[in-house]
Structure formats: C-alpha cells, structure tokens
N, C-alpha and C positions, 0 to 999 in steps of 0.2 A: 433335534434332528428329526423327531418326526411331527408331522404335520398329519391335525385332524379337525374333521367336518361333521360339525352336530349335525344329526338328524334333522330336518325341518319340522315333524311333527311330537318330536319333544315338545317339553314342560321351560325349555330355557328361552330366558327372556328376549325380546328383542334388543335390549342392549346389551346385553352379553353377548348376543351374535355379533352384532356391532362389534363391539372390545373381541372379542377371537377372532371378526379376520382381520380387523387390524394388525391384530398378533401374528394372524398368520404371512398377511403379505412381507410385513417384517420379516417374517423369519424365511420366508423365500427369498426376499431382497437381501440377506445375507449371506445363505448358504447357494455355493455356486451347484452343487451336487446335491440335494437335499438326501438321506438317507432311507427316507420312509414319506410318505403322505396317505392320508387319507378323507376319503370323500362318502360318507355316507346315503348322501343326496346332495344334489345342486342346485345350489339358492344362484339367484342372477349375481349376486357381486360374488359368488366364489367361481362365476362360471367368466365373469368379466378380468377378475384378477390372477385367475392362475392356468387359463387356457386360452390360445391361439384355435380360435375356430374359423374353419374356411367355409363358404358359398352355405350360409342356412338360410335354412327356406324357410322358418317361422319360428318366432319365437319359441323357447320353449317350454312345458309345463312348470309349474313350481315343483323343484326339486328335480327334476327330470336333466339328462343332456340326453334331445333331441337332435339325430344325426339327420332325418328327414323326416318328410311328413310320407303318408300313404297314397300322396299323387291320383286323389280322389277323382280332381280334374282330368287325369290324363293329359294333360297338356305336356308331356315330354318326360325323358328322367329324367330325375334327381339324384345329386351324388352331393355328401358331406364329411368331413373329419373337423378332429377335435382331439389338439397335441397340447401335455402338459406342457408348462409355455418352459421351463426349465431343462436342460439335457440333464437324465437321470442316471447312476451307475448303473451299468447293465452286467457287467462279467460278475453272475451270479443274484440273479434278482427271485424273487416272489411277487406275483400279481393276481389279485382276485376283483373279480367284477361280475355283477350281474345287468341283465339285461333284459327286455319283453319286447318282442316282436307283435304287433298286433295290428287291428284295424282292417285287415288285406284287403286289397280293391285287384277285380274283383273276388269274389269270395272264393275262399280256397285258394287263388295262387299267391302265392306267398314271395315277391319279387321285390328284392334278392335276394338281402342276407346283409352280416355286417362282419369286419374285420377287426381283431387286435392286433395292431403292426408296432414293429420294434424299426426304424430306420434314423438314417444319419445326411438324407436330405435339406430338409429345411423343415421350423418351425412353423409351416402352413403347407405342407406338402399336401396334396388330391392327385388322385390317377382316375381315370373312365368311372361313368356313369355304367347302368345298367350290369350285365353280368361280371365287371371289371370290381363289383363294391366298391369304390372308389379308390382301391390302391393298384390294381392290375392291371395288363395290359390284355387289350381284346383285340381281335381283328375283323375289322369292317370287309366289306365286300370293297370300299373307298381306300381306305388307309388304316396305318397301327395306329390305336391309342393308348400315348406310354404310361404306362405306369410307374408307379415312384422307385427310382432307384437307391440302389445299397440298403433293402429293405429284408427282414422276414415279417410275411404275415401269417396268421391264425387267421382263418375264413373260418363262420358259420354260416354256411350256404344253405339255404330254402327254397333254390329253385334248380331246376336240375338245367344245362346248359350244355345239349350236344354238341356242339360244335368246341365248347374248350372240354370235351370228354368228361364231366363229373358225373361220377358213380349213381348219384339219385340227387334229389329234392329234399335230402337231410342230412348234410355230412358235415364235420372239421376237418381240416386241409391245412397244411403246413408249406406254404410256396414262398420262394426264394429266387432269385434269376442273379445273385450274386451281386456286383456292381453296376449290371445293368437293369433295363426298368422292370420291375418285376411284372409277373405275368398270372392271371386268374385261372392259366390254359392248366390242367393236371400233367402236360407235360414238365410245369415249375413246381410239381409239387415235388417235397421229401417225405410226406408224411399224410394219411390221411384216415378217417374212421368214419364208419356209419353205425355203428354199433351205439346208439343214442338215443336218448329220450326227444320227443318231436321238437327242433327247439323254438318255432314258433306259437308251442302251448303253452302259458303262463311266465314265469319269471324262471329265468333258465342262469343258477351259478356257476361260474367256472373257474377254473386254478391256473394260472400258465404258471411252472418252476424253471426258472435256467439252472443250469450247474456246471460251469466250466470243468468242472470232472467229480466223478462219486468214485469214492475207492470203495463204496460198498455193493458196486452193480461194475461185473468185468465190462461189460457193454457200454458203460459209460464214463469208461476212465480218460477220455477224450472229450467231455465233453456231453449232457445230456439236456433237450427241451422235453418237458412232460407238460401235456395239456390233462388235465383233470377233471370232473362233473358232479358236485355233491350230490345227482341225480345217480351217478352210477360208481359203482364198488370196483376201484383202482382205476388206473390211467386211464384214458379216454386213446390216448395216442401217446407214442413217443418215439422223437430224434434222436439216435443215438452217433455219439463219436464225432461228433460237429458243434464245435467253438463259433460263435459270433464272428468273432474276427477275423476265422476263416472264412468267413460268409460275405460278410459284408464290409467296409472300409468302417471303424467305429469314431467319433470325436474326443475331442481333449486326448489324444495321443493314444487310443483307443480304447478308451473308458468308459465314455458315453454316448448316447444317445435320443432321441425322442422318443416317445411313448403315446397312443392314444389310438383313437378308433374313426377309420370308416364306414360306410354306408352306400348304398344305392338304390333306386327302383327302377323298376321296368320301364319303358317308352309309353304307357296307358295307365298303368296302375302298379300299386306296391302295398307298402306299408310301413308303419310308424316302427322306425329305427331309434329306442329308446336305451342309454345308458341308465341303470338308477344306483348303480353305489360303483366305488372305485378304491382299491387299497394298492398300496405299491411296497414292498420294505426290499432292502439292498439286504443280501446274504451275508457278503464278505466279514470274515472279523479276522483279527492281528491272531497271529500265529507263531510263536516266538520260536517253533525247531524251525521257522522256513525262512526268518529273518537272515541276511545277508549283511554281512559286515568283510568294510573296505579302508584304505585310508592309510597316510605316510607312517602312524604311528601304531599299526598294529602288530607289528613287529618288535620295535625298532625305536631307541628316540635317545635324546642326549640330557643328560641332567640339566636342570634349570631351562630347558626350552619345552614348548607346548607339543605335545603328540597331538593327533586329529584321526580320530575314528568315524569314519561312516555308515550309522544302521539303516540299513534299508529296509521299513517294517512290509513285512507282507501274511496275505490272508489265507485261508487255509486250504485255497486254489493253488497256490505258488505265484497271485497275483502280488504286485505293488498296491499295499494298501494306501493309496492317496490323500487320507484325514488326518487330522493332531488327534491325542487325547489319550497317547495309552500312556502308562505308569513307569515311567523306565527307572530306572536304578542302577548308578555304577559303584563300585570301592575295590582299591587296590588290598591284595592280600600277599604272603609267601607265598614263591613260587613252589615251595616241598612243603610237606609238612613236618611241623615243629619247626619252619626256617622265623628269620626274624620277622618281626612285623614291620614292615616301611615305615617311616614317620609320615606323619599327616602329609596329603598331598592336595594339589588343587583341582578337582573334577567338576566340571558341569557337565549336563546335557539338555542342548536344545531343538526344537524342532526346527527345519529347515523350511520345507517345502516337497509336498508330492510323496509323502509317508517315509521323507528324510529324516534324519533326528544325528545330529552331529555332538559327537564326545570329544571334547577338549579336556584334557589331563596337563598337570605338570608335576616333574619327579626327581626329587633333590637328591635320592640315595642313587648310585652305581649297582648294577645288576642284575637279576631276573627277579618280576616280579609278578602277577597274578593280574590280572584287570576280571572279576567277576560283575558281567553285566546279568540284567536279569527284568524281566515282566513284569508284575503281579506277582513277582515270586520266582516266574518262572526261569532258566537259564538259558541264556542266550551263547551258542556255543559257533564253534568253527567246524562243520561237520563233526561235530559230536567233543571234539576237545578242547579244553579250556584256552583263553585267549592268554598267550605269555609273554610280556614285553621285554624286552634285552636292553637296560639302560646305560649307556655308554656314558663315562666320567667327563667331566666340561674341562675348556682349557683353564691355562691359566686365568686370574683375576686379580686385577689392580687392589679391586675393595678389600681383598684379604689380604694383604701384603703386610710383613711387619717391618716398627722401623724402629733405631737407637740412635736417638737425636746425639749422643754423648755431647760435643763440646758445642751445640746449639742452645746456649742462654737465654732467655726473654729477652735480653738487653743485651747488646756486643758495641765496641765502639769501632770507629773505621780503621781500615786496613787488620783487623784483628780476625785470623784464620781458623773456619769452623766446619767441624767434618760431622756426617750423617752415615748412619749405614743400611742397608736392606736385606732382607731374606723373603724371597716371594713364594709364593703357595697358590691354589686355588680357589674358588669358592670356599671350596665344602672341605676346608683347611688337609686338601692334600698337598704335600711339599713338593717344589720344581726343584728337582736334585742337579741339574744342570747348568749351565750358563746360554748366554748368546740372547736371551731378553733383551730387548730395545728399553732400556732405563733412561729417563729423563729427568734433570733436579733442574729446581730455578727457585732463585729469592726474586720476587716480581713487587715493583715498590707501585705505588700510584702514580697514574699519570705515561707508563712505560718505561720506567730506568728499571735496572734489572743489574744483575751479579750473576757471571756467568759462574762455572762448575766444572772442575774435573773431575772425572770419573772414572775407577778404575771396576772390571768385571775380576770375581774372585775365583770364577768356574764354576762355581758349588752354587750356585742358587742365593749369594751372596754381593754385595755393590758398594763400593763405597763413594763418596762426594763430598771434595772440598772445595769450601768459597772464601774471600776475601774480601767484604763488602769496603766500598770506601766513600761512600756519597751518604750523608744522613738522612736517612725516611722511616718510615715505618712499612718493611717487607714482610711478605708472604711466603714461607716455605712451602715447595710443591713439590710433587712427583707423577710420571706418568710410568706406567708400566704398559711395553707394545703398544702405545699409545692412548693407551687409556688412563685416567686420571686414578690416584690411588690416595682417597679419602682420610687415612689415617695419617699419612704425609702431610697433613696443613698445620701448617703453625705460624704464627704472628711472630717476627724477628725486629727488635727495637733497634737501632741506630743513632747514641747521642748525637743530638748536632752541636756547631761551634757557637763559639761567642757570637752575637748579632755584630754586622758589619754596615756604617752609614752608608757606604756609596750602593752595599746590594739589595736596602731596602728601599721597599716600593711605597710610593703612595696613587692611590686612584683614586677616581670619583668627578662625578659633573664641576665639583667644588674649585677643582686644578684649575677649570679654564674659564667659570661663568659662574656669576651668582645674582640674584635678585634683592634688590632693596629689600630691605624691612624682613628677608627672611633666612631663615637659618640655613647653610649650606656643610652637608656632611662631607668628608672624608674619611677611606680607610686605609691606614700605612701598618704595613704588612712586614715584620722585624724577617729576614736572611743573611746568613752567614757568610762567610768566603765565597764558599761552594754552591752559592745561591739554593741553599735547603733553609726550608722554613723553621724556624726557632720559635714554638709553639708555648712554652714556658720560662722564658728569659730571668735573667736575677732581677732580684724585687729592686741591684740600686741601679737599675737603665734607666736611662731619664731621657723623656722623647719630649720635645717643645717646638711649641710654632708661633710666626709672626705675621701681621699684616698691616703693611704702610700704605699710605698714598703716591702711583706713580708720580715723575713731576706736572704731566696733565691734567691732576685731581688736587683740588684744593688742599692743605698740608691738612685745616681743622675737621678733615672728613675720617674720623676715626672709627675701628671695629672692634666688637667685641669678638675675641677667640677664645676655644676652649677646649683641654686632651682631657681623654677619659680610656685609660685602659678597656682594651676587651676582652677579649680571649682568644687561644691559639695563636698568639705572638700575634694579635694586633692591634691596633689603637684608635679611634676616634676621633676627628679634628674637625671641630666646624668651627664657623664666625659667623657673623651680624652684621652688615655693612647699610648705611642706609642712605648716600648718600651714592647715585650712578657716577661711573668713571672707571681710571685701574688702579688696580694695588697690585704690589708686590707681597710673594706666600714662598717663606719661607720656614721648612722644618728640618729638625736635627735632631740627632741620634747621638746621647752622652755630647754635646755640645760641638757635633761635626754634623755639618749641613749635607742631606741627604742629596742622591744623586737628581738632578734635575734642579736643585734649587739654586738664586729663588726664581718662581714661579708668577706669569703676568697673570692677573684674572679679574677681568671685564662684570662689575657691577653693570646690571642692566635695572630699569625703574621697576617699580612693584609690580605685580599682576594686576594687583584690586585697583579701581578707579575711585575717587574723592570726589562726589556728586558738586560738592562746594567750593572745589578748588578749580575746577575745569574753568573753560575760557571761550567766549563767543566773540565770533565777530564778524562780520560781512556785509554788504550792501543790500541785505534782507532787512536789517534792523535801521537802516535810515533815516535821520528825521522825517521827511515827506520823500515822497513820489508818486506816480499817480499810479491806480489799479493792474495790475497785469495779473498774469496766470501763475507765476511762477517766483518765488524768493526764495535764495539760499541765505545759508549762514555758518560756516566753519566752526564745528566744536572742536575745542583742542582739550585732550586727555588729560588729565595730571593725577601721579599717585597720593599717596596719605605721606607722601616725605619729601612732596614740594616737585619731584622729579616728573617732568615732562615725558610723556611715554611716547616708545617709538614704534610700537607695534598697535594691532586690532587687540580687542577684549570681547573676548566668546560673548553672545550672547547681549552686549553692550546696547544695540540698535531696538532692543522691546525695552530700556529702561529709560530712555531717553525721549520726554514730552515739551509741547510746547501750551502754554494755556496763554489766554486775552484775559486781562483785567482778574487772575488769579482763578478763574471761573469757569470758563467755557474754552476747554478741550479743543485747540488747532490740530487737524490730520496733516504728518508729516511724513517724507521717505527719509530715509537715514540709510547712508552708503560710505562705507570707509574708503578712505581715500587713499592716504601714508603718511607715516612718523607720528600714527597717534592721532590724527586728525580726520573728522566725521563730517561729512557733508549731512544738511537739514533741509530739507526744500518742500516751502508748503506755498499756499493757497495768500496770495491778497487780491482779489477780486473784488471782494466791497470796499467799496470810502467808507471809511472809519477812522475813528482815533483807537490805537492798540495801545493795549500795553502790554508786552510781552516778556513771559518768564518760562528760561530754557531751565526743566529739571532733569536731573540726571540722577538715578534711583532715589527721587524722592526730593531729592534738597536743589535748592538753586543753585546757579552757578558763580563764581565770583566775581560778575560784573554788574549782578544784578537785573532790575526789569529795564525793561528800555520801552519808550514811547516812540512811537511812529504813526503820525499821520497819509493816509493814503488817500489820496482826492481821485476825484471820477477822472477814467479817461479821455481822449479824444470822443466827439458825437458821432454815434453811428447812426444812421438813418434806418437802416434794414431791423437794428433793436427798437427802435420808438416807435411807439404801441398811438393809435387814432379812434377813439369813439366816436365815426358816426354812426346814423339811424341807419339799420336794415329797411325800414319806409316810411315815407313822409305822404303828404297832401297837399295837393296843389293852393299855393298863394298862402301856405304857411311858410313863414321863416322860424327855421330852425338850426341850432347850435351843439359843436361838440367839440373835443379840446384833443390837442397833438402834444404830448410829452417826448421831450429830447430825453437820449437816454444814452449810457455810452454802452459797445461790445460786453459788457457784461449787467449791463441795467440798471447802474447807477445812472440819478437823476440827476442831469444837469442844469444845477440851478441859476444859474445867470443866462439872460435872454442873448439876442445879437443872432440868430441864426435865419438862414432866409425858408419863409413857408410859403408856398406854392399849390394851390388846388385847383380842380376843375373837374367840372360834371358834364358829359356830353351822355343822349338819347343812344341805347346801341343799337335802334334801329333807323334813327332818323339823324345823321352827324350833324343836321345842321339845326337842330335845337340843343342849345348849350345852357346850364349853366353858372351862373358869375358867383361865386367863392370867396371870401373875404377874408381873411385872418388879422387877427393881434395878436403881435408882443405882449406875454403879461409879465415879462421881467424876472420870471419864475423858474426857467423850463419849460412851466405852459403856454401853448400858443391857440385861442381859443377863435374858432372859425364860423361864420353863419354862411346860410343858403335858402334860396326860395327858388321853386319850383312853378312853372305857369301851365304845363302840360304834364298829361298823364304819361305813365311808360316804365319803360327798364333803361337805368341809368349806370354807367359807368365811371365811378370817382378818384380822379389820380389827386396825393398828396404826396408831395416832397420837401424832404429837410437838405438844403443845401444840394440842391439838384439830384437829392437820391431818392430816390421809394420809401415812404418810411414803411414799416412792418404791417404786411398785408394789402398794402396798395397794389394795383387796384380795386378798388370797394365797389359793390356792386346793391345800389341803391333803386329802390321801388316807390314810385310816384304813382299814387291813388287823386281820384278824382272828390275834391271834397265835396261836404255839400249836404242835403240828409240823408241821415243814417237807417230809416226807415221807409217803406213800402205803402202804398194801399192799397189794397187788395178790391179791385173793380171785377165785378160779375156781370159779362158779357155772351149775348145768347148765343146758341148754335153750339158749335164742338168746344170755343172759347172758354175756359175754366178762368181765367183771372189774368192782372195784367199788374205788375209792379213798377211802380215810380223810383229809381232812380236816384236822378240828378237832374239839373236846367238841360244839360244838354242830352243827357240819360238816355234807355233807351226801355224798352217796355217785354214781358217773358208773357209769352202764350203758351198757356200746358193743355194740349191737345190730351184724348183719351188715353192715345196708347204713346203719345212720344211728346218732346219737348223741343221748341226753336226760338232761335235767338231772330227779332224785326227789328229793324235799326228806324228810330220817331225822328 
C-alpha cells in the first residue's frame, strides 16, 4: 500500500530503479486508492507513469517537477499543474512536500507563487495563469477566468495582488469557492497567514493534515485542515469545523479525490516553480467501537438455516473504511454464563466490498446464544452490548423420521398383504406430537408399475400403510413426509415371479427378419410369465430350442447351423449360420410350445465381403476387335465367398478394382455402381493395339479370366495428319516431304487409297503457282515434291480427302539460289563497297553515315 521513490542521487543502481518502478507502476495499476506514496525526487519515468501533467513549458530538471519556468523571455504567462494520475483517499490524509522557488525574472519580483490543491475535477484540471497560480479564478478588465471547480487550494503566494485583496507578497491562503470555480480573490479565502519564513528563500517544507474531526481539539471536532512549516514552531494556519465534503463534491461516493500542484508567472517575468519531494499517507484505520453491524440474522434465525450479518468496518473518523485486510473473528458462545456450550457451528466471514465483511452462521441447537465478533482482539459490540441470537427450532423433517417395516420381508409373493409404520420427528430428533402430516407410501417397481397404499393417520404423530402387491418385479419401498422424501423409508421389496409362459415370451433381434450369408446372426428371447413380468432365474429343467428350414422358394439342401446358449436374467441366446441367400423358416419354443410369433420368415441376404475370383465381367468393352474410340464399358458383377450373387453396393468396392494390359501396364478406369451388385468399368481405347485385358478385384482376377481384344485405327481424320514440309526452299531446287494419314486420335493408317491434294501459290502475286505432286506409298505415307522458279512468300494448302490436313495452310519461303558469298569491291568517293549477290542480284552501297539498297 505504500508507494516509494529512491532518491536520484543515492548509491542505488540503475537497474534497481528500473526493477522499483516497474514495481511501482504495478502496484498503482492495482490499487484503485493507493494508501500512501512517495516521491523523494522525480526521475522522468516516475514523472511519465504516475502523474497527469498539463501545459509544461520545459522539460524538467533531473529529479525536479517543474511547474514553470521563470518566463525569462517575457513573452506572456505561464500556468502549469501536475495531478497524481490516481484519485487518492482524502477523508483524513497527511501530505508533505517541499518546494524552491527561484530564478525571478525580474530580480526581486517574485511572480506568483504555486498551489497545493485537493479537487474532484478532472485528472488534468488548470485554472488562469498569472495571479490565478493556475487553479483560481481572476478577473480581467475582458472576462472571468475560471478556475477549477469542487476544489480547496493551499496558495503560497509571492506576489502581492491588489486587486484579488492579498495581504502582502508572502502568505498561505486557504480558498475554496465550494462547487463552483474557485477563486485566487481573498474574498474565497477560509484561511490565511503571513506569519512566515520568505518562501521564495531556499527550499521551503510544508505539512498540509486533514482530519475529518480530532476529539482532542474542541474546534475541530467537525473537521480540521492544519497547514504546517518545519521552518516555524506549530501551525502555520488552520481551518476549523470544515469537512471536505462539505466543501466540495468528493469522488468514488465521496472518498476520493486528486491531488497535485499548480503554478504561474507573471505576463513579463516570474520564476522557476520547482516541486522536489512529495509524500502522501491516508490517516484512516479500522476502528472496531465504530464498526456498524446489520443483517436478517442479528437477531433472529432458524435452526439448520444461514443467519447473514453485515459489518460495516469503519475508521476512527466514524468514516466507512473502504479496504480488505483486517482480522476479523467470529465463535458462537452461551448466552449466560455457566449456560451450555452450542455444538459446533458453521461460521465464515468474508469480505464483500467498500469495508463490507459479511458473517454467515448456521445453528443446529434451539435458543439463545452469543455470537462474539471481534478485531485483533478487539470486540465488536452493538452499542456497547453483546450481539445475542434467538434461535427458533426447525419444522418437521422427513430425514428424521422413524419407520417399523414389521411385515415388509425382502421377498413377499403376490397378492400377499404388507403393513409399515411411522413416527415423525424433526431434524434435531424433536417429536411431532400431533397428526395432519401429508404421509406418502409407495412400492414403485421399474419401468412405472407401482402398488398403491392405504393409509391410516394415528393422531399422535404415528401412520400406518398397507399394500397388496400383485405384479412380480423388484420394488422400492418409499416415503414422503409433507412432501419431502424420508431417506430411511427405502427398502428393496422382492416379488416372486411365475413359471415362464411360451406365448409371453419375447424374442428380438435383427436375426427375426434378416440375416447375411456366411454370417452369424444373434438373437435375444427373453423368458415372462402369465403376467408378462420377467423370470430372471427360471428352473434349470426349461428347455428353450430353435429351428431353421428352407422356405419352399429356397433350395431344400440349403442348410443352417443354429445354436441356444443360456444367458442371464431369464434370457437366452439364439443365432445361426445360413450360407446359402433365400428364406427360411425360425422357429423357437419354450418347454416344447412354440413361442408367440412363431415361426418366423427370415431373408438370407448374400455376404457383405466380395470374392475378387468369383466376380463376373462382361460387355462390349471386351470385344474381339473394333476400331479406337474414347470410351469402353464393361459390367462387373459382384459375387460373395458362398457363390451368392450380390444385390447391393460394397463400401469402398470402386479403389479395389483394376484393369491392367498384357498383366503389366495399369489401364485408368471410372468405376460407378449401378444396381443388384453390378459396377460399371469405363476406360480409355484410343490406341490400336492388341490388349489383353485382366479385370482384378482386391488383387485376384475375375472368373472369366483375361480376354484379348484387338482395336484397329479409326476412321481418317485429315485435321490429326501431321505434313513435313520445308519452312524455305531455293529456287529450281526440287524438294520432298511426306503427309501421314492419321485417325481422331493418331493412330496411323496403314493402308494407302486416300486422295492427296497440294498446292503452292505466291501470297503476293496469285498468279505464280506452284505444281505439287504426290504418291501413294501404300503405307499411310503419301510423300510429295515441289520446285520453286521465283523467289517470295508462298502459301501451301494439303488436303487428305478434301480436308486440311493439320496445320494447312503452310506458309513456305522461296530464296533466290545461286552464290552464297559476296565480293567485296572498293569504290572511290563516299562508296565503301558493293556486294554480289546473285545473276540477277543486286549490289549494297554503305555510305558514311547510312545504308541503301540500288537495284543492278
């Protein structure tokens, strides 16, 4: 709780300042009200983290809070403050601080002075410059300038100010203007002294005390502010009979406030307004004659329920002390002395909120008993008399209730008549001498059957209940008393049942209406009596048996294996084997009488698992021959490990199922179920090839085995068959390139017969063509010459059967043949040289600066 500021010119290290204000912002950042702080000097981050400074004019010294400077310049006044950034408890504080005024501009006036203001403002509050020190209000010859309201200040004023009437050029002043802005004017003062050391000479200490009242001074039992001087011997001033809160409006429900100091200088000149230490401590402490106690159970309470006492701690003001942390203690004692001691009882006490602290009790004895709270020791009283609780006896209670089961046996059989009796009491085994109790009996069996109860009331605080159960279960004996349940009332009541009966025994299970090849199918039949009550232990000679044939729809040699296995709780076991899909007939009996429902149809369905080797292919994908296309299916059809043809999908079926060529090379197939067990396959023949094809199905082939299929090229497509001729030729060479026939997917068509078609025309001159010639090589290939007589840009159309073949038309470049080399002739004047060509060629003049083309 309290908060403190090394010195700056100690011996402690700089990371230790470090590590302490860390500590200390913490410990502000937690405490909304901090109880104490202190500041011995002010380093920049204790001035950054734990004060709201307004309008500063310069930085300030190391360790220094600078409220101004000394306005050396004159260039106008200066006004500053500087508020702990935290609302601090004020109803009863302690404050010390020193201060030095110096520097004064110019020499000797000393303008103006600085304040120690207590208000509830705001945490950057400023009022007027110049003779206002920055919290008052002045008035201009223009307008007022207000000053901070809901404030008291402490002025130490240094310049004397006709016009707001102060006494001289050296006084403390105590002004207040109540809720409104406050005023520098001595009309606002309550309090003033000149009786003072200079305080603009050296370093000047001072004490401000609050004390929301001293019973040691009659003058201030209302309330006293003492300003103090360790410069001079007893008060400097003091406000008597005046409370903060009558003053000013205070915060957090008028408990707190800000704290800190303003400043000002003159319109020419002033001086350096320097805070250098700062102590703050909260007075208040817990006071246990003034604590206040409240609450439903300070009287008053009911056995076995919670009493609630309310202390309300307060200080030794008669304030609400607002903190946690004092030492409370409660224990119940006799109300007289020498009375009995209570039995143990349950007490807490915790703190609430706002110097609450809430006592929870509970008290199982009847009568008067003592609640001594206490301090540290101290006793916390009721105006001066012990606290004495009056504990009123509880009603009745079910849980205490007694019972005489008399002719309630473990085991009764039905229709057999059984009476219970009661005697009811309360908790804390006081007797209900009376009648008129709301009594409730019930045997409550599983499920909701139930045996009702008559009931007769005896007067006396006695009941009795007779039942007749007649249904065999296993019930619950109960009791309510006025509705509530009465715990020692339960008992477990048996009920033999009858002999098991065939037609009321049950059988269930998937097994009754469906079972799967090759796998086991359970049932459970369930032994009941007449009464349809379950027969949980039957005699060892019942004999339960089952059968299953083939209906006449199913082969007669499709036989199953069945098999009973006793369980427990009267029931039995019944599965079979079937492996062979179809119906059979299920019947079971009880001692050699066929149970109700029998017999019973039930649909063999084919296995779950599929048989990779049993399966079945077939479709016009597998083919002997046909010629290339996009697309080939081929129906796989399902079959189990028991030969049975499946009529459903198989999870996960379509990633286990490949097609490979020649055992080897991996065909990409879709796989799509169809229905009744059958997969659609559709893959890829596009190339001519001879296949041989094997459908596996997780791993193994199928049982048809591989099949062979030739797939020959399709139809010629012109647009697929591909033409090598030259990008450029040379005039009066004949040159050669080949057109391969190809079908839509590029299979090569190897038998000739197809018609080819070429022709080369100039694209700028249509009427130099030319002549194209092809042959049939019998092959597919059709191989074509051409000669060229003129130079140019040529455009080549080839077609297979009147169509374009791929990339037609070609776009061919005719060079002038002839030599491939130059000679370089040196001709006088600008002439640099002159290159040969060709016969009919033409000749290059490279001029100094540029280049053109002469046509020879």
């Amino acid at each position: 709780r309290t908060l403190a500021v090394p010195h700056p010119h100690s011996t402690t290290t700089s990371l230790a300042m470090f590590l302490f204000f860390a500590t200390f912002v913490s410990i502000i950042a937690c405490l909304e009200a901090p109880l104490s702080f202190s500041f011995p000097s002010f380093t920049e981050k204790a001035l950054a983290s734990n004060f709201s400074i307004r309008n500063p004019i310069e930085t300030s010294p190391y360790g220094v809070l600078r409220l101004t400077s000394n306005n050396a310049g004159g260039v106008g006044a200066f006004t500053g403050s500087a508020w702990f950034r935290k609302a601090v408890l004020v109803r009863g504080f302690r404050t010390q601080f020193t201060f030095n005024l110096s520097a004064a501009v110019p020499a000797g006036e000393h303008l103006e002075g600085l304040a120690f203001v207590i208000q509830s403002q705001a945490d950057d509050a400023l009022g007027p410059a110049k003779a206002g020190l920055g919290y008052g209000d002045t008035v201009s010859k223009k307008r007022a300038l207000h000053g901070i309201s809901n404030s008291v200040a402490v002025e130490f004023d240094t310049h004397k100010d006709e016009d707001l009437g102060d006494p001289n050029g050296n006084h403390v002043s105590v002004h207040t203007n109540g809720h409104s802005p406050n005023s520098a004017s001595e009309s606002s003062s309550i309090a003033s002294a000149t009786a003072l050391p200079w305080l603009y000479q050296g370093v000047q200490n001072f004490t401000v005390e609050y004390l929301p009242m001293d019973e040691s001074d009659n003058d201030c039992k209302a309330g006293c502010l003492r300003v103090t001087s360790a410069a001079v011997s007893g008060p400097v001033l003091v406000v008597r009979n005046k409370r903060l809160e009558d003053m000013i409006d205070l915060s957090d429900g008028g408990t707190t406030a800000w704290l800190g100091f303003t400043a000002s200088t003159g319109q020419s000149g002033g001086q350096y307004h320097d805070i250098l230490s700062w102590d703050y401590e909260f007075l208040g402490k817990p006071t246990p004659r003034n604590y206040v106690l409240s609450g439903s159970g300070l009287r008053t309470a009911i056995a076995g329920t919670t009493g609630f006492i309310n202390m309300q701690v307060r200080d030794q003001f008669r304030y609400d002390y607002p903190l946690p942390g004092i030492n409370v203690s409660a224990v119940f004692g006799p109300a007289k002395a020498g009375g009995d001691v209570p039995p143990a009882s349950n007490i807490s006490v915790a703190y609430d909120a706002d110097g609450v602290y809430l006592v929870n009790y509970t008290l199982c004895q009847a009568g008067k008993q003592q609640l001594n709270l206490s301090d540290d020791g101290i006793p916390v009283n009721i105006s001066g008399r012990a606290v004495v609780v009056d504990v009123a006896p509880a009603a009745l209670d079910a849980a205490s209730t007694r019972f005489d089961y008399g002719d309630l046996n473990a085991s009764v059989t039905a229709g057999e008549t059984v009476t219970v009796s009661v005697v009811t009491s309360d908790v804390y085994g006081n007797q209900q001498r009376s009648g008129g109790a709301k009594v409730a009996f019930a045997m409550q069996a599983a499920g909701g059957v139930s045996v009702n109860a008559t009931i007769v009331d005896g007067r006396d605080g006695s009941y009795k209940a007779t039942f007749a159960p007649t249904v065999t279960a296993n019930y619950t004996f109960s009791a309510t008393i006025n509705g509530l349940p009465a715990p020692a009332a339960s008992r477990t009541v048996i009920v033999a049942p009858a002999a098991p009966a065939a037609k009321a025994t049950l059988l269930n299970g998937t097994g009754t209406t469906d079972g799967v090849a090759g796998e086991n199918s359970t049932m459970v039949l369930t032994l009941r009596d007449t009464y349809d009550n379950l027969v949980p232990d039957p005699d060892p000679s019942t004999a339960v048996t089952m059968s299953m044939r083939p209906a006449s729809s199913t082969p007669s040699n499709s036989p199953c294996d069945t098999n009973v296995r006793p369980s427990t709780g009267g029931t039995y076991l019944l599965d079979y084997t079937c492996t062979h899909k179809g119906k059979y007939l299920l019947t079971a009996s009880v001692n050699a009488a066929p149970i109700a429902g029998s017999p019973r149809t039930v649909t063999i369905h084919p296995g779950d698992a599929v048989n990779g080797s049993a399966c079945i292919v077939d479709g016009s994908g597998f083919a002997a021959q046909y010629p290339a296309r996009l697309s080939s299916t081929v129906t796989l059809t399902t079959v189990d490990f028991y030969g049975n043809t499946k009529v459903d999908a198989t999870a996960g079926l379509e990633k286990e199922i490949a097609l490979f060529d020649h055992g080897v090379t991996r065909i990409p197939i879709d796989v799509s179920y169809g229905s009744s067990g059958q997969y659609s396959l559709t893959f890829n023949t596009t190339r001519a090839h001879v296949y041989i094809f094997d459908v596996l199905v997780y791993g193994k082939n199928t049982s048809d085995g591989s099949h062979r299929v030739t797939v020959d090229h399709a139809e010629l497509d012109a647009a697929s068959s591909p033409a090598s001729p030259p990008d450029s030729i040379q005039t009066d060479r004949r040159v050669e390139f080949t057109v391969t026939a190809k079908d839509a997917f590029r299979n090569k068509i190897g038998a000739g017969g197809a018609t080819v078609a070429a022709g080369m025309v100039d694209k700028d001159d249509a009427t130099r063509r030319v002549t194209v010639r092809c042959t049939d090589e019998g092959n597919g290939d059709y191989t074509c010459s051409l000669k060229a007589e003129h130079s140019g840009t040529y455009s080549l159309d080839i077609s297979l059967n009147d169509e374009p073949v791929e990339g037609s038309p070609f776009t061919v470049l005719v060079e002038w043949g002839g030599l491939g080399n130059g000679v370089v002739l040196a001709i006088g004047g600008s002439v640099v040289g002159v290159l040969l060509l060709g016969v009919a060629g033409f000749f290059y003049l490279r001029r100094k600066r540029r280049a053109q083309f002469y046509t020879l």
